[in-house]
N, CA, C and O atoms as CSV, one atom per row, in Angstrom:
chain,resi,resn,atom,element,x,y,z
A,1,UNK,N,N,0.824,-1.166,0.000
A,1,UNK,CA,C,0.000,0.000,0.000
A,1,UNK,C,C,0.868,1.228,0.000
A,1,UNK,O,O,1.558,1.348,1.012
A,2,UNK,N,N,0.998,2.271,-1.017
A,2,UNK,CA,C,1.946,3.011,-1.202
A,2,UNK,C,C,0.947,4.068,-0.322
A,2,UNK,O,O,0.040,4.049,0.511
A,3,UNK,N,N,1.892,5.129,-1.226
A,3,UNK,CA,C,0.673,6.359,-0.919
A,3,UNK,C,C,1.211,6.819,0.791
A,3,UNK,O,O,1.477,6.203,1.823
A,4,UNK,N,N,1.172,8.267,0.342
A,4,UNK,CA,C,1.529,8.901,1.965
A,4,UNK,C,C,0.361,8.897,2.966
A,4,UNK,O,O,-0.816,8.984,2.614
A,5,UNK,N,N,0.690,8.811,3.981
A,5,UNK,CA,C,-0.219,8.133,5.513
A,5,UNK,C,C,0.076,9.798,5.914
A,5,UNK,O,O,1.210,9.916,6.378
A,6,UNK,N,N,-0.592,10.956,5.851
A,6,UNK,CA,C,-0.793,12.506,6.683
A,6,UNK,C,C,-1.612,12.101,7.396
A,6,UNK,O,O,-2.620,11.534,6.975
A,7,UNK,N,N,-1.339,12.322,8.766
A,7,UNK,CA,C,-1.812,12.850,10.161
A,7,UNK,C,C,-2.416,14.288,9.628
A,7,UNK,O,O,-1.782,15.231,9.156
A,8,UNK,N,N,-3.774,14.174,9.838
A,8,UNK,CA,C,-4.168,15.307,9.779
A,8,UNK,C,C,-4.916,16.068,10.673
A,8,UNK,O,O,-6.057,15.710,10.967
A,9,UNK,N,N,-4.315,17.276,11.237
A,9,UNK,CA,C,-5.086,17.683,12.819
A,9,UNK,C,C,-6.648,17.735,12.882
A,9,UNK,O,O,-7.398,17.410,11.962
A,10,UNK,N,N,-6.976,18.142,13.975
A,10,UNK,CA,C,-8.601,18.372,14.186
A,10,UNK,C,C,-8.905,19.511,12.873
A,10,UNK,O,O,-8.172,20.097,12.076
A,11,UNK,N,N,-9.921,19.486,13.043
A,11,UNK,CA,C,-10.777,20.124,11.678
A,11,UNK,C,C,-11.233,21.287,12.882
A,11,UNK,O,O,-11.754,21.035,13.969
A,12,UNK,N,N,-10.979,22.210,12.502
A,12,UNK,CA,C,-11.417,23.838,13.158
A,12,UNK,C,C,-12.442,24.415,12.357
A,12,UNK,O,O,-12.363,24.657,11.153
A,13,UNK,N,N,-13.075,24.547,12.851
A,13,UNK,CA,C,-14.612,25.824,12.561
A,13,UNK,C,C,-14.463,27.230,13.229
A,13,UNK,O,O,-14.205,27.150,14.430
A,14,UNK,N,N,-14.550,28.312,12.806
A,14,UNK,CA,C,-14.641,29.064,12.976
A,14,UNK,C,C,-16.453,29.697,12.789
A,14,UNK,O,O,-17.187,29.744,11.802
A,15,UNK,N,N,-16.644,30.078,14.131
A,15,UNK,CA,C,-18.203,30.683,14.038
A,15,UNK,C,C,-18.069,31.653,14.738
A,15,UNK,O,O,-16.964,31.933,15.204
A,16,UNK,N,N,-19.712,32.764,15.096
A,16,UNK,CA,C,-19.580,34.003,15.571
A,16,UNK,C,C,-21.402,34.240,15.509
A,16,UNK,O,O,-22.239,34.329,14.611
A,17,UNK,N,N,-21.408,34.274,16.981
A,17,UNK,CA,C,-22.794,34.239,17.306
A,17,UNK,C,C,-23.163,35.452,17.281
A,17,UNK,O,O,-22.539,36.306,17.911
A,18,UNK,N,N,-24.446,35.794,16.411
A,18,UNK,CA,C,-24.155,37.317,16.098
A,18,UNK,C,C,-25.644,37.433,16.145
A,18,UNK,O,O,-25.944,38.444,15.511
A,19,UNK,N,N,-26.909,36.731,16.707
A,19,UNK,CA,C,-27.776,36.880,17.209
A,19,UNK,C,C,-28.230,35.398,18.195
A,19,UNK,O,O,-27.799,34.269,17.962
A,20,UNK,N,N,-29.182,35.762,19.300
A,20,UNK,CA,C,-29.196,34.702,20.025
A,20,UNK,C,C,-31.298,35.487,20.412
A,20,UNK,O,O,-31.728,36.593,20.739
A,21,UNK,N,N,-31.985,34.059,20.098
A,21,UNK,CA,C,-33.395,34.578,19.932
A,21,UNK,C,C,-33.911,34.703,21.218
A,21,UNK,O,O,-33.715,33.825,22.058
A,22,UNK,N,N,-34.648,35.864,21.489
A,22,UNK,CA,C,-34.845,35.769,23.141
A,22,UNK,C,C,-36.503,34.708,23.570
A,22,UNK,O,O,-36.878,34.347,24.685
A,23,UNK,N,N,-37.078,34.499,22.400
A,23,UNK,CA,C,-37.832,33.471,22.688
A,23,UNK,C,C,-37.537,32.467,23.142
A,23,UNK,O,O,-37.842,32.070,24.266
A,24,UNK,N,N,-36.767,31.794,22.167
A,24,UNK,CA,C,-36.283,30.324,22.699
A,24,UNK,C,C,-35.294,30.837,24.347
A,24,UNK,O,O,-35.661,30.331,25.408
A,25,UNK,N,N,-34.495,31.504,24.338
A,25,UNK,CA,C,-33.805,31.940,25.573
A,25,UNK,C,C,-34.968,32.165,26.923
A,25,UNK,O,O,-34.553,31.877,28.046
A,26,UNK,N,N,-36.191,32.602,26.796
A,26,UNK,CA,C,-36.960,32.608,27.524
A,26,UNK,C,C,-37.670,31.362,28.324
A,26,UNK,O,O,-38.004,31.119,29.483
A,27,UNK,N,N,-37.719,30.571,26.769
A,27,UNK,CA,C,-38.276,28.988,27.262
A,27,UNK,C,C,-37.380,28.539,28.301
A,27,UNK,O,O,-37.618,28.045,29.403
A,28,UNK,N,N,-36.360,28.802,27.745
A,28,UNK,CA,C,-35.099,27.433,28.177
A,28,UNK,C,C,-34.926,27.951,29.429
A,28,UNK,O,O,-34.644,27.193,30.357
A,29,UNK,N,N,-35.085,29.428,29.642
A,29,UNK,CA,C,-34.569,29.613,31.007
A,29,UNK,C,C,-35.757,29.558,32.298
A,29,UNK,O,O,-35.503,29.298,33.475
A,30,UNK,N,N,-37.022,29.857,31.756
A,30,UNK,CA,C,-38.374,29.025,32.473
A,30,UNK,C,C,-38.014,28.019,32.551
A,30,UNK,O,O,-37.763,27.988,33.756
A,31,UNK,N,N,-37.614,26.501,31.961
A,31,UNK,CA,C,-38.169,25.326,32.406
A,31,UNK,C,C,-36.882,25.114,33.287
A,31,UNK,O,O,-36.941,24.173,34.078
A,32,UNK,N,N,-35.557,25.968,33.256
A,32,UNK,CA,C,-34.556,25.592,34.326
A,32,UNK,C,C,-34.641,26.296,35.277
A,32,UNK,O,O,-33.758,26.103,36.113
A,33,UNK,N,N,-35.879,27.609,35.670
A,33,UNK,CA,C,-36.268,28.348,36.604
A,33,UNK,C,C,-36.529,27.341,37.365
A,33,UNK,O,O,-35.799,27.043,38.311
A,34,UNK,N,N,-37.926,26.490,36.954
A,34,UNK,CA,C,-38.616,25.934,37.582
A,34,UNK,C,C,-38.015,24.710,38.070
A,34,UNK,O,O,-38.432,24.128,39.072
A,35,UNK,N,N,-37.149,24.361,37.451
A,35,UNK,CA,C,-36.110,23.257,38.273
A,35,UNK,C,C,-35.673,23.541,39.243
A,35,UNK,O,O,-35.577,22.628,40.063
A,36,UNK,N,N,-35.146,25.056,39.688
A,36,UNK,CA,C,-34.196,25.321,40.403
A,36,UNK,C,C,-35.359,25.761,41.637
A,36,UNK,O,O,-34.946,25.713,42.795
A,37,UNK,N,N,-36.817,26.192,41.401
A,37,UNK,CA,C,-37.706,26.655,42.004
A,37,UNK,C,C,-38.227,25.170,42.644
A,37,UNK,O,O,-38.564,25.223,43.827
A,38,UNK,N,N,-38.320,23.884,41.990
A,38,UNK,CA,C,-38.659,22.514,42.689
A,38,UNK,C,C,-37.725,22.702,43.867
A,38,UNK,O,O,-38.094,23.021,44.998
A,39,UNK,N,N,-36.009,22.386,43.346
A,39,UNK,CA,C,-35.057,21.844,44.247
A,39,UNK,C,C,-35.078,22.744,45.151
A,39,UNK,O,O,-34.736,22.144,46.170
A,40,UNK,N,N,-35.307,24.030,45.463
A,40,UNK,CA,C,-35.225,25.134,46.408
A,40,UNK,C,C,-36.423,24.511,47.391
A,40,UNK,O,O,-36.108,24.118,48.514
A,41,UNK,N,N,-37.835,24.433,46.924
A,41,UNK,CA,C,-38.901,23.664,48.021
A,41,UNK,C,C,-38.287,22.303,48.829
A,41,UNK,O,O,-38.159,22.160,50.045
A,42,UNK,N,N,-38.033,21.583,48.004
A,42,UNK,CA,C,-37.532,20.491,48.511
A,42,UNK,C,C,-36.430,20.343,49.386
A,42,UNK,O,O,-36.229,19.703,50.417
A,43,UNK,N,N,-35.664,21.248,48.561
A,43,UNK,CA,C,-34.181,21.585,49.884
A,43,UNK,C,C,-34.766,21.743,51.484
A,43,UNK,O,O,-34.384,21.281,52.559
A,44,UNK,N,N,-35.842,22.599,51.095
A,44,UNK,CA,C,-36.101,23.528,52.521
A,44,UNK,C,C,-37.036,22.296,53.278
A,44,UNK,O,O,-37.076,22.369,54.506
A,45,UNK,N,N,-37.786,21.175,52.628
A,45,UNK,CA,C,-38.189,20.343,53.040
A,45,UNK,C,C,-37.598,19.464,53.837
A,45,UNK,O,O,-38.006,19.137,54.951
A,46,UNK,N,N,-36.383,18.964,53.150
A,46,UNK,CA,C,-35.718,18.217,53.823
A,46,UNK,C,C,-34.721,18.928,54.814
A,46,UNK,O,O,-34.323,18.200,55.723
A,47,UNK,N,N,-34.500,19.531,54.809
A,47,UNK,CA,C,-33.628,20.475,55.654
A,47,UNK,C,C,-34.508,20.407,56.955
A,47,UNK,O,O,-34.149,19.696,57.893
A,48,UNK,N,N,-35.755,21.209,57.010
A,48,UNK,CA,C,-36.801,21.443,57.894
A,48,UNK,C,C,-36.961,19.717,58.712
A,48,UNK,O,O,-36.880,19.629,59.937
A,49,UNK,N,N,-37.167,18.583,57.909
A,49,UNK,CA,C,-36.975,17.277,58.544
A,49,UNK,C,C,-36.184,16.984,58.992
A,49,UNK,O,O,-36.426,16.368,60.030
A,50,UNK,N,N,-34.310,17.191,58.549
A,50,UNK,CA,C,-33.561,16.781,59.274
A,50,UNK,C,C,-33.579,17.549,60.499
A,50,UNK,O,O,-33.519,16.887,61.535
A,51,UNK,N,N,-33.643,18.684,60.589
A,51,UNK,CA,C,-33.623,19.869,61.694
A,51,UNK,C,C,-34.766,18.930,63.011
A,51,UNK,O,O,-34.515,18.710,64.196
A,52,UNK,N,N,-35.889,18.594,62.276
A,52,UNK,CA,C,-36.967,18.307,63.320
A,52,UNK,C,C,-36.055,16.692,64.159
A,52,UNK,O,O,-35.775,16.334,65.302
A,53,UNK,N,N,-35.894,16.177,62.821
A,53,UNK,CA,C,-35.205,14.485,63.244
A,53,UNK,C,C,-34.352,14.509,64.342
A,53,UNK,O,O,-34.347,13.706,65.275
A,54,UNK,N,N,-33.719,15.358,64.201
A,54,UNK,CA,C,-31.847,15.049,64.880
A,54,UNK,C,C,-32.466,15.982,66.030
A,54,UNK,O,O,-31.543,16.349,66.758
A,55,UNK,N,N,-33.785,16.532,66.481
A,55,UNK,CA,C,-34.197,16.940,67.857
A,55,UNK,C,C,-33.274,18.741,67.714
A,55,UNK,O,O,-33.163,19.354,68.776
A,56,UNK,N,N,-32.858,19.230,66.767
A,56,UNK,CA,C,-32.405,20.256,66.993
A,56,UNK,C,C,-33.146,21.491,67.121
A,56,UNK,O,O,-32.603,22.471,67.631
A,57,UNK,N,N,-34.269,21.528,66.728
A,57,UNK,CA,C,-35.251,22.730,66.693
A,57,UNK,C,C,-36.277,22.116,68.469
A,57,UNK,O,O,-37.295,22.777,68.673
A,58,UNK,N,N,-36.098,21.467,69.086
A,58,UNK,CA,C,-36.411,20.855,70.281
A,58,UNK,C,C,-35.159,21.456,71.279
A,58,UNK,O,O,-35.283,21.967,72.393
A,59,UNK,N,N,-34.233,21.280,70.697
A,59,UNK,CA,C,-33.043,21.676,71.230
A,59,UNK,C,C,-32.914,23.332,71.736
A,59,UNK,O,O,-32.642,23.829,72.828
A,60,UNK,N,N,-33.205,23.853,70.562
A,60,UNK,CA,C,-33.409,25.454,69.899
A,60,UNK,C,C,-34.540,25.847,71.186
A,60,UNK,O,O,-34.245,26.746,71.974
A,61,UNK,N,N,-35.505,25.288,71.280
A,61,UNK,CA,C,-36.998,25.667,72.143
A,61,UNK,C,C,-36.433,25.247,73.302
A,61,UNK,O,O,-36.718,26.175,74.059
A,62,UNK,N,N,-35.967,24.648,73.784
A,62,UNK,CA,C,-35.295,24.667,75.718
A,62,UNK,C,C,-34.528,25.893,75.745
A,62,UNK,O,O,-34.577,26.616,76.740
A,63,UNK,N,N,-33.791,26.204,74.689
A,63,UNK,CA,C,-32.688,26.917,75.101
A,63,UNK,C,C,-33.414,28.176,75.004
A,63,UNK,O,O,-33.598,28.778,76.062
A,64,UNK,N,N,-33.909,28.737,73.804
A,64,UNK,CA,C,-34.668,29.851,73.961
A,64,UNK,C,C,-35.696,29.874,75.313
A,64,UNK,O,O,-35.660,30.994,75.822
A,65,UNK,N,N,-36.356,29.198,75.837
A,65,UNK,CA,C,-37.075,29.067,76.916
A,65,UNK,C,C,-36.402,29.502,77.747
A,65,UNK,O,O,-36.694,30.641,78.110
A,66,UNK,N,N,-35.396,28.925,78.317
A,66,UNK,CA,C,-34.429,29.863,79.313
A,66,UNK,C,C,-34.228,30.673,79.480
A,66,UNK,O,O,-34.505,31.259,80.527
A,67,UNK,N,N,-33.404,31.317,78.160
A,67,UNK,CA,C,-33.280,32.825,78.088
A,67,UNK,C,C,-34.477,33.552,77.766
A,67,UNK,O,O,-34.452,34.437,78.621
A,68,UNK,N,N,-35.377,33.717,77.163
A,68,UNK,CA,C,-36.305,34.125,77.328
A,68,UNK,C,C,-37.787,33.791,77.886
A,68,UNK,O,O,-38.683,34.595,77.626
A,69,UNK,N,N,-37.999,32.949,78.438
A,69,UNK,CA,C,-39.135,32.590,78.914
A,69,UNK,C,C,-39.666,31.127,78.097
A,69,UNK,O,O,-38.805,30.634,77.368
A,70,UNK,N,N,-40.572,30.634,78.137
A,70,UNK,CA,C,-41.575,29.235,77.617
A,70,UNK,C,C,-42.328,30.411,76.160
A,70,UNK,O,O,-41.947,30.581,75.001
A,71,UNK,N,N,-43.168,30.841,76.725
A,71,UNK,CA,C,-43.701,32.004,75.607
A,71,UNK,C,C,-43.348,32.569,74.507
A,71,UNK,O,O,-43.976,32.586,73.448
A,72,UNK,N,N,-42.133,33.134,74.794
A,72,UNK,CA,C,-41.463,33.840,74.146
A,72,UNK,C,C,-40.942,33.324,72.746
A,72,UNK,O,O,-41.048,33.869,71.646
A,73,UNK,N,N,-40.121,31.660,73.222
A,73,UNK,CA,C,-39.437,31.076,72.549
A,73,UNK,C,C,-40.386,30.132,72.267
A,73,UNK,O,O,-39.830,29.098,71.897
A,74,UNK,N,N,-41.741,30.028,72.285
A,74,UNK,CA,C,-42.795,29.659,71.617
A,74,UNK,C,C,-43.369,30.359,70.493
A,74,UNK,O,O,-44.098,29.867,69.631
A,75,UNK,N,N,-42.948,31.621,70.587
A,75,UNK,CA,C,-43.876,32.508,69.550
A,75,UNK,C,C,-42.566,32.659,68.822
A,75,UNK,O,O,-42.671,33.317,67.787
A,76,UNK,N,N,-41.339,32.210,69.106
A,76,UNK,CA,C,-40.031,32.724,68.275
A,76,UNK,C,C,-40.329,31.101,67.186
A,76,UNK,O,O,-40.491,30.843,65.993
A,77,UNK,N,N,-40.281,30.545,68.155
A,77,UNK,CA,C,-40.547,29.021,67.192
A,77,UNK,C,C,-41.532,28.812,66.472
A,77,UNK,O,O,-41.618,27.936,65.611
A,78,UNK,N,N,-42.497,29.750,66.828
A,78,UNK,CA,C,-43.625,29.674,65.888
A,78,UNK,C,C,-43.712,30.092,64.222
A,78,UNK,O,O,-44.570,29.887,63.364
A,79,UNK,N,N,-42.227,30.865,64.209
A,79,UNK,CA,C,-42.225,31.345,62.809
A,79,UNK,C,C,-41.191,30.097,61.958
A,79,UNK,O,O,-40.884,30.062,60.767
A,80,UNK,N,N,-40.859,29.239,62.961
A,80,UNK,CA,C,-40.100,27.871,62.133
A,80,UNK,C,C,-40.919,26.703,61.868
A,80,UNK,O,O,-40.469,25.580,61.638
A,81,UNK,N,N,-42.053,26.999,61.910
A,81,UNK,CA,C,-43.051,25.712,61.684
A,81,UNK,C,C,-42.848,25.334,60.129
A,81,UNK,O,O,-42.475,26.129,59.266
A,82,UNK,N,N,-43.066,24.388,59.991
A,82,UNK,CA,C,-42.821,23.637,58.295
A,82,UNK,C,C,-43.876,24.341,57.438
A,82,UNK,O,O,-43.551,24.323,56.251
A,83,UNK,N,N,-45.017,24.944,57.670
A,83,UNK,CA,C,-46.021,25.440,56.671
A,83,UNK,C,C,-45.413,26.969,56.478
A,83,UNK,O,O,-45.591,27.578,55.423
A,84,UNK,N,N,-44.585,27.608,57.733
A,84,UNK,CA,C,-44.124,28.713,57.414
A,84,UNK,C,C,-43.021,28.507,56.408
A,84,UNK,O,O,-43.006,29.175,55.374
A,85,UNK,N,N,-42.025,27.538,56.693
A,85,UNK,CA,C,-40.935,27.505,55.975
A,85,UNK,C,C,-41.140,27.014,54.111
A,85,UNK,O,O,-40.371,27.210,53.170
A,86,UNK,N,N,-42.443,26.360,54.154
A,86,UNK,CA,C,-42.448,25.635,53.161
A,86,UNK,C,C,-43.186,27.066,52.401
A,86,UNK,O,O,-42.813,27.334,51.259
A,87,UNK,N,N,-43.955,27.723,52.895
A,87,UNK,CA,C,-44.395,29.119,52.244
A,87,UNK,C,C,-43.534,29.634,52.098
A,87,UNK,O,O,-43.585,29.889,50.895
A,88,UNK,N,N,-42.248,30.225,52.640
A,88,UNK,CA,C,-41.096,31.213,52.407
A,88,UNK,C,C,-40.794,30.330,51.153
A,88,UNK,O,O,-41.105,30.921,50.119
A,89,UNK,N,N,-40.232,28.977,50.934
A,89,UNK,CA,C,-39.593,28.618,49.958
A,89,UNK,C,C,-40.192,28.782,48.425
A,89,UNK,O,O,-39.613,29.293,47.466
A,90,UNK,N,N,-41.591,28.171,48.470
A,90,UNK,CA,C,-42.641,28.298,47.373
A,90,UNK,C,C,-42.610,30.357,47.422
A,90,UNK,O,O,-42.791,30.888,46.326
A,91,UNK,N,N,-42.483,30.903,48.126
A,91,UNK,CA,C,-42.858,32.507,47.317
A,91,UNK,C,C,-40.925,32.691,46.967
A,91,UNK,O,O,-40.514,33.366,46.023
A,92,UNK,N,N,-40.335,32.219,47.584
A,92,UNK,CA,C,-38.658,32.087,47.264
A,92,UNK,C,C,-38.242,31.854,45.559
A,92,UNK,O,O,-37.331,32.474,45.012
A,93,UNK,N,N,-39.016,30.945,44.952
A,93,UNK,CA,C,-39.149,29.899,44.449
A,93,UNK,C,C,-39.870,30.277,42.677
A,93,UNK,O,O,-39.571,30.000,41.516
A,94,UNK,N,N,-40.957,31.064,43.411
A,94,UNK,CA,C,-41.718,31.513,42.710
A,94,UNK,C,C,-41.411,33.397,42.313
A,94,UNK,O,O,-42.163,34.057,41.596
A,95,UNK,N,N,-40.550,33.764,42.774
A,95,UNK,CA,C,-39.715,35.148,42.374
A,95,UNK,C,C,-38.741,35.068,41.343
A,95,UNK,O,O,-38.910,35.407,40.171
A,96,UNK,N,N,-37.486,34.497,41.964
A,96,UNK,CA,C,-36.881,32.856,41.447
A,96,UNK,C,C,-37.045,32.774,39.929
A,96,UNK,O,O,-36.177,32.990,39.083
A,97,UNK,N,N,-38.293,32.428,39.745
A,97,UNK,CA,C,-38.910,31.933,38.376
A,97,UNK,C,C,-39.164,33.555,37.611
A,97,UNK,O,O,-38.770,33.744,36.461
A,98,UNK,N,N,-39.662,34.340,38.184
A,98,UNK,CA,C,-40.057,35.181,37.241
A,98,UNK,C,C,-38.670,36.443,37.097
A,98,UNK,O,O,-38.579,37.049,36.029
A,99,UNK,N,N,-37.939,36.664,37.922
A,99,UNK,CA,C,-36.650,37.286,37.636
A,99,UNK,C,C,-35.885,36.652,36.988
A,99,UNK,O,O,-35.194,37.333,36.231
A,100,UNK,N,N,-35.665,35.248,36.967
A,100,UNK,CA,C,-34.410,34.756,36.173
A,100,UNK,C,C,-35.113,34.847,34.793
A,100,UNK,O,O,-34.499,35.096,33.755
A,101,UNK,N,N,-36.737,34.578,34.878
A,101,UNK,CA,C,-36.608,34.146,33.143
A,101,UNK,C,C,-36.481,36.047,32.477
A,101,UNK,O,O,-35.568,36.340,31.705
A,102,UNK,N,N,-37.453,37.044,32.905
A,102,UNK,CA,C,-37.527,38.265,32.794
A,102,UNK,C,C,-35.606,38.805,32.639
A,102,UNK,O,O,-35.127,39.266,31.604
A,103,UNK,N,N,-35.011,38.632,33.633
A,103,UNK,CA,C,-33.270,39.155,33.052
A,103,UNK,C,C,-32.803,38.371,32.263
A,103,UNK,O,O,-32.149,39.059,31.479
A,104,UNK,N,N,-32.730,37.279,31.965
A,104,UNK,CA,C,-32.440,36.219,30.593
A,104,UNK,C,C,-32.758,37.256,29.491
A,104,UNK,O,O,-32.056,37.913,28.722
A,105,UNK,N,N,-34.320,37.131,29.750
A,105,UNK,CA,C,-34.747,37.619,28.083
A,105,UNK,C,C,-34.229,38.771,27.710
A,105,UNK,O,O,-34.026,39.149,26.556
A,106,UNK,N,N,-33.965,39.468,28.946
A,106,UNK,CA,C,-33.646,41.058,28.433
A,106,UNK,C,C,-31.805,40.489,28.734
A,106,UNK,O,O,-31.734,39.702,29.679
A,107,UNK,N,N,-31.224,40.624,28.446
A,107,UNK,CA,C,-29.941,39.999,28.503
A,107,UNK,C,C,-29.825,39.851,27.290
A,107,UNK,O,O,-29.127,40.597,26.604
A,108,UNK,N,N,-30.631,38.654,26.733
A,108,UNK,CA,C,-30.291,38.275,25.367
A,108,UNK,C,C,-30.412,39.164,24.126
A,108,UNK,O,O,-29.690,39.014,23.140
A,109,UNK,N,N,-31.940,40.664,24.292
A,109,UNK,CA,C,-32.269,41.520,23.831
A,109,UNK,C,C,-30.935,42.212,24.144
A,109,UNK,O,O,-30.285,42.321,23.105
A,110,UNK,N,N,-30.450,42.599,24.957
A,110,UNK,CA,C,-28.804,43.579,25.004
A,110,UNK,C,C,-28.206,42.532,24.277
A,110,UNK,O,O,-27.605,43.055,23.339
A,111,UNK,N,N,-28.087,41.401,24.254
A,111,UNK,CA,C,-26.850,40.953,23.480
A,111,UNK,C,C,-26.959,41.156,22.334
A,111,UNK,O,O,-25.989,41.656,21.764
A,112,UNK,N,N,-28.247,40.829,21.516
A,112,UNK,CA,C,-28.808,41.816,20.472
A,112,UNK,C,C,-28.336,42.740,19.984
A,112,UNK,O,O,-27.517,42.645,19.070
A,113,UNK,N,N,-28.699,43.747,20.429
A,113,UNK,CA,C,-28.043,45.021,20.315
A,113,UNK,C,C,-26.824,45.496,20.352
A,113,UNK,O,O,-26.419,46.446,19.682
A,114,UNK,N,N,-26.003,44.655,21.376
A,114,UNK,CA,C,-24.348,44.533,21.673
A,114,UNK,C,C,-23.961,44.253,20.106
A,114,UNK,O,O,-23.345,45.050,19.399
A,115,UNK,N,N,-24.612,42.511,19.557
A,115,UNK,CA,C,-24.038,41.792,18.439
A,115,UNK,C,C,-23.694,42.862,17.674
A,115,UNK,O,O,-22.522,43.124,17.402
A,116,UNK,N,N,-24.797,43.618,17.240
A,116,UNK,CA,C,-25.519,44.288,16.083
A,116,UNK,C,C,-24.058,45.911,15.448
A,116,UNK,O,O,-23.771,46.716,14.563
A,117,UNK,N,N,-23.656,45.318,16.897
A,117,UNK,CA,C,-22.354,46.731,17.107
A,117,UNK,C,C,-20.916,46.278,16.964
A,117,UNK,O,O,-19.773,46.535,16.586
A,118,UNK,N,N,-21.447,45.741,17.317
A,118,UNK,CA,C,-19.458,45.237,17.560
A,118,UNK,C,C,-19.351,43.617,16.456
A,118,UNK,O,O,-18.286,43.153,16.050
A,119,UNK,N,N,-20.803,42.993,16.159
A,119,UNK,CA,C,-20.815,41.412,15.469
A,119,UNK,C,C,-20.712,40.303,16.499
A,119,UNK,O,O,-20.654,39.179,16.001
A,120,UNK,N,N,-20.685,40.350,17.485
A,120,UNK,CA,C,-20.860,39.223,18.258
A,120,UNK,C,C,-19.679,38.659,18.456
A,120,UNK,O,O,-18.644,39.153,18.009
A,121,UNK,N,N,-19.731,37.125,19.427
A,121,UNK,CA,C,-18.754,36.575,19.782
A,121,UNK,C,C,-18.091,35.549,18.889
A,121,UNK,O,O,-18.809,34.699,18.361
A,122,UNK,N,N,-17.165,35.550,18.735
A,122,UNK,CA,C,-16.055,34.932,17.286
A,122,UNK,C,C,-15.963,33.204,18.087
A,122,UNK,O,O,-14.933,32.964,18.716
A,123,UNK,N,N,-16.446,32.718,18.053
A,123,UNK,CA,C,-15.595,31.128,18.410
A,123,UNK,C,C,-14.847,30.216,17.338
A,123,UNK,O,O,-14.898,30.373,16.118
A,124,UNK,N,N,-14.319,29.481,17.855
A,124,UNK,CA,C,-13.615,28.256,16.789
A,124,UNK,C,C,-13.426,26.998,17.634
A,124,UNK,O,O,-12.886,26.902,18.736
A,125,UNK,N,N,-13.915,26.182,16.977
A,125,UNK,CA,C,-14.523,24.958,17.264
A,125,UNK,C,C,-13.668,23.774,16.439
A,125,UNK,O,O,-13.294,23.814,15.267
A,126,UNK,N,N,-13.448,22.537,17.584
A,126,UNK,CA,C,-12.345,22.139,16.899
A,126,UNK,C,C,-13.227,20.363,17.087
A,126,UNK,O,O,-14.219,20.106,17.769
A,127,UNK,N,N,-12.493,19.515,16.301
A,127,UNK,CA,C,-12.998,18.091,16.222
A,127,UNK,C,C,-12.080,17.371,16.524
A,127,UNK,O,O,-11.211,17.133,15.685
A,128,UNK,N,N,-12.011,16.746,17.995
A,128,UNK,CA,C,-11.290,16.502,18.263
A,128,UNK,C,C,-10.947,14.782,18.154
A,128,UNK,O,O,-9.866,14.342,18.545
């Protein structure tokens, strides 16, 4: 088998993103809002269980009792109940969702406008 055997490097592309659609950018960043808006409830879920499990929020209520009274550190504990915490997370959650997707879109609209000036970002892309 004659014939020369060239090694020939990766194959390079050169591209340059010079618009990016804020529709689709909107979708994509809603349905990973809402991912991040699940795992945030759930965090605070399980968090709130281990806290109750391992007796530490029991722990928390003697000690506040002391220093401040039975009452006191009843009505302080009253704002750590799981329906409170699980409400902070769901309105947490649900802000969350509508700021990330709302600065995305307008982000991508400036990048827009950025592209439109300067041509956007130059990449080169290689096969490796």
């Amino acid at each position: 088998m004659g014939g020369s055997a060239k090694k020939k490097g990766p194959r390079t592309v050169k591209l340059t993103v010079s618009k990016i659609d804020p529709w689709s950018v909107m979708k994509m960043t809603f349905l990973l809002s809402v991912a991040i808006g699940i795992a945030t409830v759930i965090a605070a879920l399980v968090l709130w269980l281990v806290l109750q499990a391992t007796g530490t929020l029991q722990n928390l209520q003697s000690t506040l009792g002391e220093i401040a009274g039975t009452e006191s550190a009843d009505q302080l504990l009253s704002l750590f109940g799981l329906g409170r915490i699980l409400s902070f997370a769901i309105i947490l959650a649900v802000v969350n969702i509508v700021l990330m997707t709302a600065l995305s879109t307008l982000f991508a609209l400036l990048y827009n406008i950025g592209a439109s000036i300067v041509g956007g970002f130059h990449l080169t892309l290689s096969d490796d």
